[in-house]
Residue, then its C-alpha position, 0 to 999 in steps of 0.5 A: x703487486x703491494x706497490x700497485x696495491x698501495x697506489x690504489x689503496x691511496x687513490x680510494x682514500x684521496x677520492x673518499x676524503x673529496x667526496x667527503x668534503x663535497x658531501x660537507x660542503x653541500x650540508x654546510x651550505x644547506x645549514x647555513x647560518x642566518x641572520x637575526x632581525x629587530x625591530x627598532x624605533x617604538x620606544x623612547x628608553x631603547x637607545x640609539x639606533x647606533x647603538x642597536x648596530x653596535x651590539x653586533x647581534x643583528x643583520x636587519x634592524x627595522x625601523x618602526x613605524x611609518x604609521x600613517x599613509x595612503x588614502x590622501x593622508x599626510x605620511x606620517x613616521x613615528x620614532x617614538x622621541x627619536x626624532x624630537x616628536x611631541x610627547x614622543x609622537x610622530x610628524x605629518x610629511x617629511x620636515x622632520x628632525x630625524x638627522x641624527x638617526x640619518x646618521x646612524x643609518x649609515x653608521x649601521x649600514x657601514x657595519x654591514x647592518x641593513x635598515x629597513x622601514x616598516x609600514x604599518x604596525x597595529x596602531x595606526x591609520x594607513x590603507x592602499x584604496x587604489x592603484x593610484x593611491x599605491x603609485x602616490x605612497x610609493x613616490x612618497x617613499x622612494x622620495x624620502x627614504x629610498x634612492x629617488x631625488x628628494x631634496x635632503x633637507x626635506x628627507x626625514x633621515x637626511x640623504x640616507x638611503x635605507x635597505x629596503x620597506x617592510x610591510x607590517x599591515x594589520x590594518x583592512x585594505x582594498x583586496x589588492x592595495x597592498x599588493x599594488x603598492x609592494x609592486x610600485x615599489x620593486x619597481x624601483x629596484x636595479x642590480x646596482x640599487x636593489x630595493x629589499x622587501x619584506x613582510x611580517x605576517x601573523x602565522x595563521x596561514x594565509x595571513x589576513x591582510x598581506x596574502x595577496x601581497x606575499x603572492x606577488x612575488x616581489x618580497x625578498x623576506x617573509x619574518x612570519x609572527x609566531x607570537x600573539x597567535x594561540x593556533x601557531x605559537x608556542x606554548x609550553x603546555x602542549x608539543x611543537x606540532x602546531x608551530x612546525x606546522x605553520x612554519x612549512x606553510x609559509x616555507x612552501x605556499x609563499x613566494x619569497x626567498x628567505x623565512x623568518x621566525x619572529x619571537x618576542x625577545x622577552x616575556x613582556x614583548x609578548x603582548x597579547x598575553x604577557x602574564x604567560x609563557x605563550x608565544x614567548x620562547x625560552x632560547x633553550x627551546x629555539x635552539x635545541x628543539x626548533x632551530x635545528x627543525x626549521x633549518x632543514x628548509x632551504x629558505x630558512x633565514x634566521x630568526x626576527x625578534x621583537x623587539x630591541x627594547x625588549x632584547x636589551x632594555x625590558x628583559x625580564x631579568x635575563x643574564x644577556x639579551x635573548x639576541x646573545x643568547x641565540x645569535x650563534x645558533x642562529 
């Protein structure tokens, strides 16, 4: 009887510690980690892209911006004097010297970084006016930065093949344009060649300019701007309520698959008012009191900053870039 009674005490314990581990695995499953994202390219004192890789903070760099498109004009990629631009500024079509930054794509991407390139940006000259204006911008893209047969000397990166394109459209469209446009695009895509889209939406929900974008969807990424939007930022001054709220939105409503939420990594990257603390996050903040909120979402993915000059270069007099800081929590 003791003997049988042992047997059945360790079968208990055996089965109890298995539904233990499946019940942990489950739950570090759910709270897996994510990935930081930045955004690089706009300014001329940030360092190489290389070196932005070599930090090891980031999964996603995002190069920024092809600024101007569509409608019949030249395209237009401005990487501030990464590329040898006048006066720091961009050049029409593709004759570009971009190489070394070509270079330094697949220097990241062998580091298992992927590189992303952003449409768009808040300055800029860029609209979609028609399926057949989508159908001519997204050629022009899969020519010269995705996987099509454009000659590489007239790629600007070189025969780099980047990740994936970004839509940060803060610019008025026709009511589809972009829409049409993120299609022609993940047409592209193949299981052996994926085409990765993401969006950078502000976080008033629905967003102005990319809803119907994001309602197709063919966006793999949503790094949603909770900065520079007094309805759903933070602000130091008042609770959470207002950000949690605008977070679910987006993790509910939209068809993506994974959701970011985007700071400034610095105060001075919160542009629409740097002179207070609105929309700037104190990392103390993002990790003890939102990241582990917003991670209770299965489509949770980590958090996009903006951007590399502000984490590394402009500060604000931090011990350690804001993306060391939070990279662990993340």
């Amino acid at each position: 009887m003791k003997t049988r009674g042992l047997v059945s005490n360790l079968v208990s314990l055996v089965l109890t510690l298995v539904a233990s581990s499946l019940v942990s695995g489950v739950d570090c499953k759910k709270r897996a980690n994510g990935t930081v994202v930045v955004y690089w390219g706009t300014y001329e004192k940030e360092g190489s892209l290389k070196t932005a890789c070599e930090t090891g903070n980031y999964g996603i760099v995002v190069l920024s911006f092809l600024s101007v498109f569509g409608d019949g004009r030249a395209p237009k990629l401005d990487l501030a004097d990464h590329c040898g631009g006048v006066n720091g500024s961009a050049i029409n079509g593709s004759a570009i010297n971009c190489a070394p930054v070509g270079q330094d794509v697949k220097f990241c991407q062998s580091k298992g970084v992927k590189v992303f390139l952003s449409l768009g940006g808040a300055d800029g000259n860029y609209s979609i006016v028609s399926d057949k204006d989508a159908i001519a911008v997204s050629d022009y893209l899969w020519n010269n930065f995705l996987g099509g047969a454009g000659n590489s000397s007239s790629r600007p990166l070189g025969d780099a093949v980047l990740d994936g394109i970004d839509f940060d459209m803060e610019m008025t469209s026709t009511q589809t344009g972009y829409a049409q446009l993120a299609k022609q695009i993940k047409l592209r895509s193949t299981k052996d060649r994926p085409v990765l889209l993401s969006a950078a939406p502000q976080c008033p929900f629905p967003d102005e300019f990319l809803g119907p974008a994001l309602n197709t969807g063919v966006f793999d990424y949503a790094w949603v701007q909770f900065y520079n939007n007094h309805d759903c930022q933070y602000n130091p001054n008042r609770p959470l309520d207002n950000v949690f709220a605008a977070w679910h939105k987006w993790t509910t409503k939209v068809p993506v698959k994974k959701v970011f939420f985007g700071l400034p990594a610095s105060l001075s990257g919160a542009t629409d008012s740097p002179s207070t603390k609105d929309g700037y996050m104190p990392a103390k903040v993002l990790k003890q009191q939102v990241l582990p909120k917003i991670k209770e979402s299965s489509k949770y993915g980590g958090v996009m900053l903006w951007s590399y000059y502000y984490d590394f270069v402009k500060h604000d007099g931090r011990k350690e870039p804001y993306s060391t800081t939070i990279k662990n929590a993340v």
